[in-house]
DOGU-835212 format. One line per field, with one value per residue: residue in one letter; residue number from 0; y, z negated, x negated of N, C-alpha, C in turn. Coordinates in steps of 0.05 Angstrom, whole numbers, m for minus. Layout:
BEGIN
r <- (A / ...)
k <- (NUM / ...)
n_v <- (Y / ...)
n_w <- (Z / ...)
n_u <- (X / ...)
ca_v <- (Y / ...)
ca_w <- (Z / ...)
ca_u <- (X / ...)
c_v <- (Y / ...)
c_w <- (Z / ...)
c_u <- (X / ...)
END
This chain:
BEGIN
r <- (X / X / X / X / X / X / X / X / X / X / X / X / X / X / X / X / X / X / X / X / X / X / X / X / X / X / X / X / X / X / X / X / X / X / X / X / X / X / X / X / X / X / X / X / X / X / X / X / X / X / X / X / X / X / X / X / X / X / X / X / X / X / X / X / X / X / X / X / X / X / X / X / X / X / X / X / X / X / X / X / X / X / X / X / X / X / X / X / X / X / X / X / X / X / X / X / X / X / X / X / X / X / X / X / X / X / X / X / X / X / X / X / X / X / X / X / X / X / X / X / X / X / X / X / X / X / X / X / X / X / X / X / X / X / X / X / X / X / X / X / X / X / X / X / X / X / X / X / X / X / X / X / X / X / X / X / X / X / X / X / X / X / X / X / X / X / X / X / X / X / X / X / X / X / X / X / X / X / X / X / X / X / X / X / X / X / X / X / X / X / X / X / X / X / X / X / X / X / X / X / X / X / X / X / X / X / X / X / X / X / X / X / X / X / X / X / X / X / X / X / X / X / X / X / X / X)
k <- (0 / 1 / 2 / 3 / 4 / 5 / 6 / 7 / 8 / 9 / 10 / 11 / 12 / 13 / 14 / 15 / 16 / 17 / 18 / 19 / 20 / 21 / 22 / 23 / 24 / 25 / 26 / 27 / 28 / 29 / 30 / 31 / 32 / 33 / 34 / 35 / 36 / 37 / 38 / 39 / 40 / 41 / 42 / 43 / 44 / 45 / 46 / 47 / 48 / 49 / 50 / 51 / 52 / 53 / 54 / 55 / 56 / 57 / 58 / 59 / 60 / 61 / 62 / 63 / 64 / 65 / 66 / 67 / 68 / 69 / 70 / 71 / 72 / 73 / 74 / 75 / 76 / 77 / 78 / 79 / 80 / 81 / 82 / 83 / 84 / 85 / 86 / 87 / 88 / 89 / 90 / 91 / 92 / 93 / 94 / 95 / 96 / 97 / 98 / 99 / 100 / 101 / 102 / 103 / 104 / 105 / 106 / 107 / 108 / 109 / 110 / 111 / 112 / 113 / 114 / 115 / 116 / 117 / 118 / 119 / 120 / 121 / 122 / 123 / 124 / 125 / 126 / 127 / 128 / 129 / 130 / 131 / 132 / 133 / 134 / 135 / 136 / 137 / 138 / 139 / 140 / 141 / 142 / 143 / 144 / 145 / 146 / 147 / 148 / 149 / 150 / 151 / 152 / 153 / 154 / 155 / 156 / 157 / 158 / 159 / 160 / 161 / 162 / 163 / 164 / 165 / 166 / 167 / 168 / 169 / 170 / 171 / 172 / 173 / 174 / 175 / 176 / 177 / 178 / 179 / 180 / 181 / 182 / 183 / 184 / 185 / 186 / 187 / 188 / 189 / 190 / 191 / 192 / 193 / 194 / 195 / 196 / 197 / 198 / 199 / 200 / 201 / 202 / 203 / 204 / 205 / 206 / 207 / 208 / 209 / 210 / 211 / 212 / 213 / 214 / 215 / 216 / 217 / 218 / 219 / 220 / 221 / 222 / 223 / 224 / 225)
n_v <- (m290 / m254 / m257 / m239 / m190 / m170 / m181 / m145 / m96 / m91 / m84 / m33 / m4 / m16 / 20 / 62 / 73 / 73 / 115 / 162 / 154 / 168 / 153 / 120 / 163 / 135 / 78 / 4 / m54 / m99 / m157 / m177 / m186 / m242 / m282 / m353 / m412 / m401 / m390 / m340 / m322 / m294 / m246 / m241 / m179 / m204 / m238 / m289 / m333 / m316 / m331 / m376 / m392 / m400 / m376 / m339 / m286 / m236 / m187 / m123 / m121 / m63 / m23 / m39 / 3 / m9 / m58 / m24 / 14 / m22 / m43 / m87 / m109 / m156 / m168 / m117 / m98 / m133 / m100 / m74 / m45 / m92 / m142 / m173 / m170 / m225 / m276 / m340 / m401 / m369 / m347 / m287 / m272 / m248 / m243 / m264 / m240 / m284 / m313 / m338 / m352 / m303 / m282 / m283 / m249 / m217 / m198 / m162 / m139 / m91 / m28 / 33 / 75 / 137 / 175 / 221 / 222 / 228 / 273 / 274 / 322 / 330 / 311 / 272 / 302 / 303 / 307 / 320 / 268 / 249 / 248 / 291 / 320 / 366 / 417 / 441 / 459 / 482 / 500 / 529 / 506 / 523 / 552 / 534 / 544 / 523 / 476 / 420 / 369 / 377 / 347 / 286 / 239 / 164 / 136 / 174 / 162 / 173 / 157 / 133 / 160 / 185 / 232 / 282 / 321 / 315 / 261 / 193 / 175 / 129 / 117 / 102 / 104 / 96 / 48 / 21 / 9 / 50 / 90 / 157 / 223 / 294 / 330 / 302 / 267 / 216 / 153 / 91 / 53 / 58 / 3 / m51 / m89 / m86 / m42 / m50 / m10 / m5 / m4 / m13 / 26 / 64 / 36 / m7 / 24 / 6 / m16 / m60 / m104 / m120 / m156 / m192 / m190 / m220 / m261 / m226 / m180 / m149 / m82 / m42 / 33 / 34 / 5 / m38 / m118 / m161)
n_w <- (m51 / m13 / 24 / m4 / m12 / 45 / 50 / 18 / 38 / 81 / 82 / 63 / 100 / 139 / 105 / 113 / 160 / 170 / 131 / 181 / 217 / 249 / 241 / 245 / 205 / 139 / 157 / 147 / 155 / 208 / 192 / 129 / 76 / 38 / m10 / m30 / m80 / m88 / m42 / 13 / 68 / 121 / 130 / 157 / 161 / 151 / 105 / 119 / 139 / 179 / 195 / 160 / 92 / 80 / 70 / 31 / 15 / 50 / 93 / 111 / 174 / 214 / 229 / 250 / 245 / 250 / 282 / 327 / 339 / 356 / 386 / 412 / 463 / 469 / 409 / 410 / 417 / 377 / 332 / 341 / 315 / 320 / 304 / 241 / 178 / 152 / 96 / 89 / 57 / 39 / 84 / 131 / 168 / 239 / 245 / 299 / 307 / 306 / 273 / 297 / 287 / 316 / 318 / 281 / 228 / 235 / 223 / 256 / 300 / 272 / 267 / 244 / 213 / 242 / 220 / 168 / 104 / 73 / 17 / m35 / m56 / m108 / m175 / m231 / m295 / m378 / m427 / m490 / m498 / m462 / m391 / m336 / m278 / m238 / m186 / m189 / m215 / m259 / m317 / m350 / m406 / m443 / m398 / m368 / m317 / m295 / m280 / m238 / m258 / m315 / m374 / m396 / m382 / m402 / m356 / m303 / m229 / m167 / m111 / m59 / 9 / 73 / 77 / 40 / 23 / m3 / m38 / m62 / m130 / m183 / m238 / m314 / m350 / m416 / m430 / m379 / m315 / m259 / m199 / m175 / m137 / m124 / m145 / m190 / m184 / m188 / m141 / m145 / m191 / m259 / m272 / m283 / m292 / m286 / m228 / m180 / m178 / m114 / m51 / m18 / m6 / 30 / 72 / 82 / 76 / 29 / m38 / m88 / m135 / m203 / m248 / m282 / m294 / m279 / m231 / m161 / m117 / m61 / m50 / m14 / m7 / m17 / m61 / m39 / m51 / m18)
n_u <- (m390 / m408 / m365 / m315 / m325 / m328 / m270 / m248 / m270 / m254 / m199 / m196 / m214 / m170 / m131 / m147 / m148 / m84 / m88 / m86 / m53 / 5 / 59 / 130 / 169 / 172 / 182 / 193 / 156 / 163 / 152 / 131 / 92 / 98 / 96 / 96 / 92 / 48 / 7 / 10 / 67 / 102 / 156 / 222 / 265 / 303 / 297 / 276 / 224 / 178 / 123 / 98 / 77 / 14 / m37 / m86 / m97 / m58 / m44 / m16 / 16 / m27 / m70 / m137 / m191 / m249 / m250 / m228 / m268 / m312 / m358 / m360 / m324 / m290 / m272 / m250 / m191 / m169 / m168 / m115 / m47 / m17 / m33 / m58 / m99 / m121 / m137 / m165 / m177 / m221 / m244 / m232 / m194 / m161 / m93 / m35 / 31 / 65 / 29 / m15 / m84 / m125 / m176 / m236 / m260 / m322 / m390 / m420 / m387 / m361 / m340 / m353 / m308 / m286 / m249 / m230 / m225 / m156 / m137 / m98 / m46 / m21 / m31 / m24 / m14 / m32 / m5 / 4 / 7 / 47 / 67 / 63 / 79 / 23 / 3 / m47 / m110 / m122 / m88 / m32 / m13 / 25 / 68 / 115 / 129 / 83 / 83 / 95 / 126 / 149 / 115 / 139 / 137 / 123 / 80 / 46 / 41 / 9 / 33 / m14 / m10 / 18 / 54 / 34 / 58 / 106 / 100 / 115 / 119 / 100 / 129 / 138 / 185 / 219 / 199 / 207 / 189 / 193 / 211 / 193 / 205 / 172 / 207 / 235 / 276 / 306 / 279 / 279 / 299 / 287 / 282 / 242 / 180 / 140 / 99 / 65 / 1 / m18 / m36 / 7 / 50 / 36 / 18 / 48 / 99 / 135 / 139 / 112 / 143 / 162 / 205 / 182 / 133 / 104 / 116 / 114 / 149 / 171 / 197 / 237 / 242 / 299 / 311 / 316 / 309 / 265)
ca_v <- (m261 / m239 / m266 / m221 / m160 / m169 / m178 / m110 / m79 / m99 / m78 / m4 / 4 / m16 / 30 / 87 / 79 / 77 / 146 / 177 / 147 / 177 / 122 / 135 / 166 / 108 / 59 / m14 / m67 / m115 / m165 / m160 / m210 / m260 / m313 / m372 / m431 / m390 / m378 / m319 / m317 / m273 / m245 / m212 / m161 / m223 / m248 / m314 / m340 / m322 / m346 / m406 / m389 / m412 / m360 / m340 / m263 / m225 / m147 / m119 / m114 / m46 / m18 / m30 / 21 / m19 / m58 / m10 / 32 / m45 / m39 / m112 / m108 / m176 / m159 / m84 / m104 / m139 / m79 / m65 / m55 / m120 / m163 / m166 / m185 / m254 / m291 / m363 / m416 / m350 / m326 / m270 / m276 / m229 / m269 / m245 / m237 / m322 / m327 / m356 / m337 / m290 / m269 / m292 / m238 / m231 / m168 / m147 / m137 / m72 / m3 / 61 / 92 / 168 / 194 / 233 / 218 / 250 / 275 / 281 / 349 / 329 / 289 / 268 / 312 / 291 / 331 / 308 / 235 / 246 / 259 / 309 / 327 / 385 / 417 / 457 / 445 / 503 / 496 / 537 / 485 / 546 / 564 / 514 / 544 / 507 / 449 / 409 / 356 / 381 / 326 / 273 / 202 / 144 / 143 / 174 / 156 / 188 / 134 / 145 / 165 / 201 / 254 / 293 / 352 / 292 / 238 / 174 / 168 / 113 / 125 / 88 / 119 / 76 / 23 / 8 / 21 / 60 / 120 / 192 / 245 / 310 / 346 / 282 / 250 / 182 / 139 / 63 / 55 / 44 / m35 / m60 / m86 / m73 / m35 / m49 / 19 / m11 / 9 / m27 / 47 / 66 / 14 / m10 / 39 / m11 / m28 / m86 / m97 / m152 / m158 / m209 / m188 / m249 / m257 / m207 / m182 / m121 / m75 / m12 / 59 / 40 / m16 / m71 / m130 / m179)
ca_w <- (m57 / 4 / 35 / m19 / m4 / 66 / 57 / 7 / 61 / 108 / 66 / 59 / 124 / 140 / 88 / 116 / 193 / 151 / 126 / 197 / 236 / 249 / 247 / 235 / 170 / 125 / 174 / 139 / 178 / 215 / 181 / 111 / 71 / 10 / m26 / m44 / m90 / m88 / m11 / 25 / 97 / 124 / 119 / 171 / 143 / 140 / 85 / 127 / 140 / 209 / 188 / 133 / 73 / 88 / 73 / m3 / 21 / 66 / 93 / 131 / 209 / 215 / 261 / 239 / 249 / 256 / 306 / 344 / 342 / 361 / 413 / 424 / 479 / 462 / 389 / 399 / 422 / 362 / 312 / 347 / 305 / 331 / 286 / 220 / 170 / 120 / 79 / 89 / 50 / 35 / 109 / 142 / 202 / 251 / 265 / 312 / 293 / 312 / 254 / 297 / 292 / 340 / 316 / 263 / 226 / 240 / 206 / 267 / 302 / 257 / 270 / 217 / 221 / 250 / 208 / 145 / 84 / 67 / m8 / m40 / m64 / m129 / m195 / m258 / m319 / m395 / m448 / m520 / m495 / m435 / m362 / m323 / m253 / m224 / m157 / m189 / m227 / m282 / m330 / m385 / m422 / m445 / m385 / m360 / m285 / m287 / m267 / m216 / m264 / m333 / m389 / m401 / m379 / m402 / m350 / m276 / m212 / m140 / m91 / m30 / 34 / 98 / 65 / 21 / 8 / m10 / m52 / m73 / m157 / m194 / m264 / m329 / m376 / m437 / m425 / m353 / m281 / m233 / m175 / m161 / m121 / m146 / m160 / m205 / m174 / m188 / m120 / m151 / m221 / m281 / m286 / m270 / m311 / m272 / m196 / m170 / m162 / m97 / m18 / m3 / 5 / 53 / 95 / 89 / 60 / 7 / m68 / m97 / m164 / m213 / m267 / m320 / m300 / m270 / m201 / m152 / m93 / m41 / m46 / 1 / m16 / m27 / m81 / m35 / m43 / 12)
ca_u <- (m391 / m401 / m329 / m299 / m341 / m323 / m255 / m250 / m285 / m229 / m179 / m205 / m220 / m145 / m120 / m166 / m137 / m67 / m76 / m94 / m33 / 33 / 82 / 158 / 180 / 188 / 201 / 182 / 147 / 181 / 145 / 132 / 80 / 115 / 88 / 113 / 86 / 7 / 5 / 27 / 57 / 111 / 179 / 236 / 289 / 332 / 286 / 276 / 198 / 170 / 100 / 98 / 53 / m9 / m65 / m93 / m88 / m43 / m46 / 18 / 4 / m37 / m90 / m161 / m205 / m272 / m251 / m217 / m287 / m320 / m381 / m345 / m297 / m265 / m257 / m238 / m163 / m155 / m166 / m90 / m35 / 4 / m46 / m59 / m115 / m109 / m149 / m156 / m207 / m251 / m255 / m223 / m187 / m134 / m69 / m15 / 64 / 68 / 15 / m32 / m106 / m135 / m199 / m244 / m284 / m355 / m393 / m433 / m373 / m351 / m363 / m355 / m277 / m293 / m220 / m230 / m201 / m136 / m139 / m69 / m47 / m9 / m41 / m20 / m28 / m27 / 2 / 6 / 10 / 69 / 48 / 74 / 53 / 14 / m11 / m76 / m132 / m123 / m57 / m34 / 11 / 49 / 79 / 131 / 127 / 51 / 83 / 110 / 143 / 143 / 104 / 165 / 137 / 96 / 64 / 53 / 16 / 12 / 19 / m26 / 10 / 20 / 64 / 21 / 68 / 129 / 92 / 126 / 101 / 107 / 133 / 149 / 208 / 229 / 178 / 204 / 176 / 217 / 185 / 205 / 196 / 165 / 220 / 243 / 291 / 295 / 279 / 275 / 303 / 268 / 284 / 224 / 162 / 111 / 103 / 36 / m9 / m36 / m32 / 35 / 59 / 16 / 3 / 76 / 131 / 135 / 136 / 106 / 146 / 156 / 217 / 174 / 92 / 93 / 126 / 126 / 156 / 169 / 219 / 240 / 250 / 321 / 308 / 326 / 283 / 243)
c_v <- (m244 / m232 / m242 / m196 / m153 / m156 / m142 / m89 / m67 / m92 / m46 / 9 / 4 / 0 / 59 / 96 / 80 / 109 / 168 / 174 / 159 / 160 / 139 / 139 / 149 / 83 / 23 / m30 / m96 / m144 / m157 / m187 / m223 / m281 / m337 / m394 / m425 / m382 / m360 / m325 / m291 / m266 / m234 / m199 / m178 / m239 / m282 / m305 / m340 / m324 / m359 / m395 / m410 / m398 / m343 / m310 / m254 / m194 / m152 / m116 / m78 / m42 / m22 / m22 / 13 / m35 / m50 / 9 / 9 / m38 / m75 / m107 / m136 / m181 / m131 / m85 / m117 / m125 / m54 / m71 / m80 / m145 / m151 / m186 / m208 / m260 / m320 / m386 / m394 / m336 / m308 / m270 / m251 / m236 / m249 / m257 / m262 / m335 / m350 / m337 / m334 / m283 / m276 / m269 / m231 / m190 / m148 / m129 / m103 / m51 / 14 / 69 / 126 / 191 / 201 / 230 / 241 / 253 / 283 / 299 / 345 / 304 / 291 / 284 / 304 / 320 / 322 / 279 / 232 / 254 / 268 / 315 / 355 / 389 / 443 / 449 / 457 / 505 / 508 / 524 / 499 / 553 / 541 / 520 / 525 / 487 / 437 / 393 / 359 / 353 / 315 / 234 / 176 / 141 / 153 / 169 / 156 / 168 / 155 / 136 / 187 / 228 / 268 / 317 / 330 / 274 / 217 / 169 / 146 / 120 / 107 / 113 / 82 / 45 / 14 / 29 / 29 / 82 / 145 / 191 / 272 / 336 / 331 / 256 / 218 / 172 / 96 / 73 / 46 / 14 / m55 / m67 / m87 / m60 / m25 / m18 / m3 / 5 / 8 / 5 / 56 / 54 / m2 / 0 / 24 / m4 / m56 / m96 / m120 / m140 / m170 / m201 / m207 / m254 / m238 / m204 / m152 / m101 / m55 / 10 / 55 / 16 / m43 / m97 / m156 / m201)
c_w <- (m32 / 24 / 23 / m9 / 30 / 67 / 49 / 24 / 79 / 96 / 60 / 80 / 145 / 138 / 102 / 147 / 185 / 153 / 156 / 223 / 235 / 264 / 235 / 208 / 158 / 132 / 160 / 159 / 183 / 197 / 155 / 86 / 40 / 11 / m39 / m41 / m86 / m61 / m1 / 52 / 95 / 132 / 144 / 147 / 137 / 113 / 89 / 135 / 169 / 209 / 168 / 118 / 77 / 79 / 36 / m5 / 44 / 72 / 109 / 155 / 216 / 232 / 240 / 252 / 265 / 273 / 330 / 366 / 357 / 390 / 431 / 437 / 480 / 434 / 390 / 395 / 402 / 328 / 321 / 328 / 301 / 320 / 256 / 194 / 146 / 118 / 78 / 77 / 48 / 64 / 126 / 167 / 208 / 258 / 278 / 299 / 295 / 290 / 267 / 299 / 314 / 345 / 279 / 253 / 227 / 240 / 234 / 292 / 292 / 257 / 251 / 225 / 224 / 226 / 181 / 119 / 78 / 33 / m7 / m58 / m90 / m149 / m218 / m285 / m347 / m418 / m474 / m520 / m478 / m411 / m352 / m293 / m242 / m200 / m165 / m208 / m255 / m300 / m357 / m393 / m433 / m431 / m361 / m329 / m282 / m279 / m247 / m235 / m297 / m355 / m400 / m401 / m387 / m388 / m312 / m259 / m188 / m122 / m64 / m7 / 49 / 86 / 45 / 3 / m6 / m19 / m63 / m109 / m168 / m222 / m286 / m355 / m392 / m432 / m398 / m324 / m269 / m209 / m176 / m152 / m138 / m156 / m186 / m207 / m166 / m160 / m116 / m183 / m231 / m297 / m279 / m294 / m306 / m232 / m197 / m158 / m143 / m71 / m18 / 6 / 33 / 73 / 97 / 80 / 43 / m18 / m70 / m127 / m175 / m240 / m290 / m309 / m293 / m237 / m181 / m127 / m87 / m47 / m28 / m10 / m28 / m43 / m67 / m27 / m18 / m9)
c_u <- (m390 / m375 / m320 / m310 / m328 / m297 / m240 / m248 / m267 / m205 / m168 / m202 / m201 / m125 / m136 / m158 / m109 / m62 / m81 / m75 / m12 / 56 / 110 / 161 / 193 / 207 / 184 / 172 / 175 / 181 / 132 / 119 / 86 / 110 / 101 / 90 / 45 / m2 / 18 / 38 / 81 / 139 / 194 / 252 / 311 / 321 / 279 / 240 / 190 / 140 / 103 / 73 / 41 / m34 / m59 / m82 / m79 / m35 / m22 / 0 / 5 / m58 / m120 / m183 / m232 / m270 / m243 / m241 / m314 / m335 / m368 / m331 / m281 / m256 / m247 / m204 / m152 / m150 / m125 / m68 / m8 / m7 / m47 / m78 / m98 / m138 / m148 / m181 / m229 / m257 / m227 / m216 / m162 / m113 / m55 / 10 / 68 / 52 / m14 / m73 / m124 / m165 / m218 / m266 / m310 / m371 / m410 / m416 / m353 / m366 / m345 / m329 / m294 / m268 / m237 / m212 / m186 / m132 / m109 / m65 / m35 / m29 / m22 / m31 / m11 / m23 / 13 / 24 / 33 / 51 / 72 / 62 / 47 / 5 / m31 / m87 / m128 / m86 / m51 / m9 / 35 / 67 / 92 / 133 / 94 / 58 / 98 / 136 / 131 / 133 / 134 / 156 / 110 / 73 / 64 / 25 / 22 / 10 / 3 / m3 / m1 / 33 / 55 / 33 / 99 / 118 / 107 / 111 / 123 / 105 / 143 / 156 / 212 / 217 / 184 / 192 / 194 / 194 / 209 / 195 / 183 / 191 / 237 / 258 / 287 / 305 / 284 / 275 / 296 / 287 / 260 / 202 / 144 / 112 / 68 / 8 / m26 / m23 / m4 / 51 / 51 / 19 / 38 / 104 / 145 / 127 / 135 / 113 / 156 / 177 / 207 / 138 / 78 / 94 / 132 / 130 / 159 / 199 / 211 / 243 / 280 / 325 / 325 / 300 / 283 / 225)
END
């Protein structure tokens, strides 16, 4: 229990130095983490294996916060974004781009991220069982300027990101998954049967999406998959 809590922890706190970075506009990682046969390791843009699945969980290579803020000076260097957390037999380690491990978690080690969370200016609103999206709290359903994306879709959801005024949403029309933008514009087309609401935006200008609900994998902004 506590492994898991840890790793969570580590995951958040990833995701939380993530939203406070200014990395290139929608630039994917070089590396890019794909599973095969229950193990994860890791991918180039050629879709060839430059780490061998080996580890249960796998984050993209990002900066983490806690050890960056690390009263440790031989773990601080490895809260650099040139590592990246896994999961291996239940313990938490930092590998570098070679996959080999650099740094083995250890909780005393971890200090508080100082950044502020970034709240995202657009939500999801529901209107006689469609969603539609807004940018205020107060809505008179009457009045079709109230909205950003008038009530139309099964269902919608704001990924988290760096771009707060440009949101990536994930949307399902006619039972499938696809994303817009907020003015509607389809970005990844609804063929899909499931797209993961998790980080992978964030933390790697990614989609995590799955044709049967079963198998899944990465795509880019421009629906090519990894």
């Amino acid at each position: 229990m506590k492994t898991i809590f840890l790793f969570n922890f580590l995951f958040f706190t990833v995701l939380f130095q993530a939203q406070t970075d200014s990395a290139s506009v929608n630039k994917i990682p070089d590396l890019i983490p794909q599973k095969m046969n229950g193990k994860v390791g890791y991918v180039n843009h050629n879709r060839e294996y430059v780490i061998a699945p080996q580890f249960h969980l796998a984050m993209f290579f990002n900066p983490d916060c806690n050890l960056l803020n690390s009263k440790n000076k031989k773990a601080k260097k490895f809260g650099l974004p040139d590592y990246a957390t896994v999961e291996e037999n239940k313990i938490a380690f930092r590998i570098d781009k070679n996959g080999k491990k650099v740094y083995k978690y250890v909780k005393k080690d971890l200090e508080k991220c100082p950044a502020e969370f970034k709240a995202q200016k657009y939500k999801a609103y529901i209107m006689q069982g469609f969603y539609g999206l807004v940018d205020k709290d107060s809505i008179n359903e009457g009045n079709y300027k109230d909205f950003v994306i008038y009530p139309q879709y099964q269902r919608l959801h704001v990924m988290e990101g760096d771009d707060i005024e440009n949101p990536m949403i994930v949307a399902v029309y006619n039972n499938k998954f696809g994303v817009i933008n907020k003015t509607g514009k389809v970005i990844i087309p609804f063929v899909y049967a499931d797209i993961k609401l998790n980080f992978s935006w964030i933390l790697g200008k990614m989609f995590e999406v799955s044709v049967d609900s079963k198998e899944y994998f990465y795509i880019d902004e421009n629906n090519a998959a990894y």
